[in-house]
N, CA, C and O of each residue as an XYZ file, in Angstrom:
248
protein
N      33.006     94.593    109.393
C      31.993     94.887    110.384
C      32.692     95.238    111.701
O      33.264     94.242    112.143
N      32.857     96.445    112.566
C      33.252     96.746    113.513
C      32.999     95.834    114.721
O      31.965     95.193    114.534
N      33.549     95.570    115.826
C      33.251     94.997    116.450
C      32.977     95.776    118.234
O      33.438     96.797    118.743
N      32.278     94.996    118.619
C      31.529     95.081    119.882
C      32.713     95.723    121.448
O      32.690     96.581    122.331
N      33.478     94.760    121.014
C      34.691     94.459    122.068
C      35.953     95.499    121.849
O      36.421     95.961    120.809
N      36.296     95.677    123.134
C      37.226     96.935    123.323
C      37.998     96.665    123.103
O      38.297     95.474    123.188
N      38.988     97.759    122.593
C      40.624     97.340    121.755
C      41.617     97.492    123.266
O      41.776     98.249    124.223
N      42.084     96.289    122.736
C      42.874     96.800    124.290
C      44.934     97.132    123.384
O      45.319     96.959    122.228
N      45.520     97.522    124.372
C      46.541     97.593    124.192
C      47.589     96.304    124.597
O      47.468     95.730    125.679
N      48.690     95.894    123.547
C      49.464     94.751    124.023
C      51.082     95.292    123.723
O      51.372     95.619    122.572
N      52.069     95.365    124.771
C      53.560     95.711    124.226
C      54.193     94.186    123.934
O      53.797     93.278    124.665
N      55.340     93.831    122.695
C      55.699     92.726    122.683
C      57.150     93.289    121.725
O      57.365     94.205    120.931
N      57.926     92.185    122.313
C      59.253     92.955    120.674
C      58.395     92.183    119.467
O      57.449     91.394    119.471
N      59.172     92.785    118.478
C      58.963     92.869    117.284
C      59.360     91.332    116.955
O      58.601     90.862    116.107
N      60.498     90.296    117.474
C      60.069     89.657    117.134
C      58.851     88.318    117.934
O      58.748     87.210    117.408
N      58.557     88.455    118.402
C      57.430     88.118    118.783
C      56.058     88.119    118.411
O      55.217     87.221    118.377
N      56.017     89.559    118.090
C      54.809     90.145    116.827
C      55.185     89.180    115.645
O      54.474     88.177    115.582
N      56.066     89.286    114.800
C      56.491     88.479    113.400
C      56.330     86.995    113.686
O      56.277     86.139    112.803
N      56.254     86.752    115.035
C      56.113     85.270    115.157
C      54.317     85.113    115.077
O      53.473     84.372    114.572
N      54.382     86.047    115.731
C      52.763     85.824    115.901
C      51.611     85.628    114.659
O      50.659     84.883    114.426
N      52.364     86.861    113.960
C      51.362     86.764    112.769
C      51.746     85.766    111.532
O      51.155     85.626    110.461
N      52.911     85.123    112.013
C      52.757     84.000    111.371
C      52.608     82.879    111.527
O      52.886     81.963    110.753
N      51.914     82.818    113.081
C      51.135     81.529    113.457
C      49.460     81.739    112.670
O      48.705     80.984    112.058
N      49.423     83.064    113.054
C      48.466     83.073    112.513
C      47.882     83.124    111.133
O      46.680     82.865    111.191
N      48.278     83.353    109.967
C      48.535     83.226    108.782
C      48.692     81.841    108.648
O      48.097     81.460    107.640
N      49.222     80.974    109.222
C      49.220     79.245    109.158
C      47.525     78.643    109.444
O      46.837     77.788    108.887
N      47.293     79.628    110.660
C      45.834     78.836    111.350
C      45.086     79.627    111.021
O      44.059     79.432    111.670
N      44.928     80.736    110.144
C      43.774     81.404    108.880
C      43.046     82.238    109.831
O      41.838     82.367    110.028
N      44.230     82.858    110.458
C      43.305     83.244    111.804
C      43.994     85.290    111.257
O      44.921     85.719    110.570
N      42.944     85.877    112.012
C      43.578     87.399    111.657
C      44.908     87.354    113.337
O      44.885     86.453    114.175
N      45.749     88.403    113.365
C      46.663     88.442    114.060
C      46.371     88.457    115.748
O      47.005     88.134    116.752
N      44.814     89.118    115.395
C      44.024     89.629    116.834
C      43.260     88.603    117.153
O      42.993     88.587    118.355
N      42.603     87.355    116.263
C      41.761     86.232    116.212
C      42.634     85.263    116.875
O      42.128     84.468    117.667
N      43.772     85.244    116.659
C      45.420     84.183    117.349
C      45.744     84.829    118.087
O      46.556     84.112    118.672
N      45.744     85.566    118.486
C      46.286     86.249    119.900
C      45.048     86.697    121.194
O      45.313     87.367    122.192
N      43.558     86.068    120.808
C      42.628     86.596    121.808
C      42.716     84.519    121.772
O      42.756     83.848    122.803
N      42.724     84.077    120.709
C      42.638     82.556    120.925
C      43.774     81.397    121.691
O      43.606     80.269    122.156
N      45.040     82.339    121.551
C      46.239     81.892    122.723
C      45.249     82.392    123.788
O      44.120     81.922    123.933
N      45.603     83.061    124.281
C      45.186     83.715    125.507
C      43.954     83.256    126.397
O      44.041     83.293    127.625
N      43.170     82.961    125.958
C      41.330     81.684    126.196
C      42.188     80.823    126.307
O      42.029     80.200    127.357
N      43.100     80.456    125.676
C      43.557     78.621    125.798
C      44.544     78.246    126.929
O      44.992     77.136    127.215
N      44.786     79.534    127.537
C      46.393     79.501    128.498
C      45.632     79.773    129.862
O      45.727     79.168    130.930
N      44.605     81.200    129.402
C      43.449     80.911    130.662
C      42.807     79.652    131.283
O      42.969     79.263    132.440
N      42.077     79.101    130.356
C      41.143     77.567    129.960
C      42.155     76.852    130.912
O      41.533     76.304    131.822
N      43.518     76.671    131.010
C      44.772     75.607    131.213
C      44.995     76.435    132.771
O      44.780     75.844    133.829
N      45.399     77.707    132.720
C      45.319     78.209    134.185
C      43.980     77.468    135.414
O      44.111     76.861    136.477
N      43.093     77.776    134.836
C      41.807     77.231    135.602
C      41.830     76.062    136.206
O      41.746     75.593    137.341
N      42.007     75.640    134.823
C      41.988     73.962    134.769
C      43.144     73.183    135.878
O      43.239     71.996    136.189
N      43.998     74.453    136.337
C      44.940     73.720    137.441
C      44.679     74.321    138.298
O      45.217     73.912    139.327
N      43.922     75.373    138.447
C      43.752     76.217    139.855
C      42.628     77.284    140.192
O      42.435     78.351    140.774
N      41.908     76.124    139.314
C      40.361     77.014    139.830
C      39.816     78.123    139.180
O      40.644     79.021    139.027
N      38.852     78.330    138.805
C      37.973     79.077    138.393
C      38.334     80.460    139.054
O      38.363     80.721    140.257
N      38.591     81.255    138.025
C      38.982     83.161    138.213
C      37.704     83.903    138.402
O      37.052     84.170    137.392
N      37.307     84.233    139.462
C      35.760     84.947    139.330
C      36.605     86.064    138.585
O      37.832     85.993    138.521
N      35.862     87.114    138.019
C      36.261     88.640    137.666
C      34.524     89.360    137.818
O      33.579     88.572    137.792
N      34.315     90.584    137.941
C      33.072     91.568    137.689
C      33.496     92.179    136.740
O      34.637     92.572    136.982
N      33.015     92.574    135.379
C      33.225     93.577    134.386
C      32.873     94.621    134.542
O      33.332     95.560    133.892
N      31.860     94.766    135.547
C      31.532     96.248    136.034
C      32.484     96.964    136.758
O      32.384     98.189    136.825
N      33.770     96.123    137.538
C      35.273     96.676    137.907
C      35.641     97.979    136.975
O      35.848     99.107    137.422
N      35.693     97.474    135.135
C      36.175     97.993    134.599
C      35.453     99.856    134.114
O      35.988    100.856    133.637
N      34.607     99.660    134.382
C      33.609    100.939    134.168
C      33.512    101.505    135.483
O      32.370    101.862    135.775
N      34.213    101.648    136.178
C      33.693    102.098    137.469
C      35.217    103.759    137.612
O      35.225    104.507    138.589
């Protein structure tokens, strides 16, 4: 089922990628499901020490 949400672009070495998708393959997660779910969790932890990030999404369409 296609999804809603925009593909974004990510550069990383290669091994980093190979690490990745085999965290994710451990936690039954697809490569993009572990890598949008790091990323919420490092945000979540950013906040959590320094406050709430306003953003507008309408920034991005403009």
């Amino acid at each position: 089922m296609p999804s809603n949400v925009p593909m974004r672009g990510l550069r990383m070495t290669d091994e980093l990628y190979l690490k990745l998708k085999a965290i994710a393959k451990i936690e039954n997660r697809s490569y993009n499901q572990e890598a949008v779910y790091i990323l919420q969790r490092f945000v979540a932890e950013y906040e959590e020490m320094h406050g709430v990030i306003d953003v507008n999404t309408d920034d991005l369409y403009q």
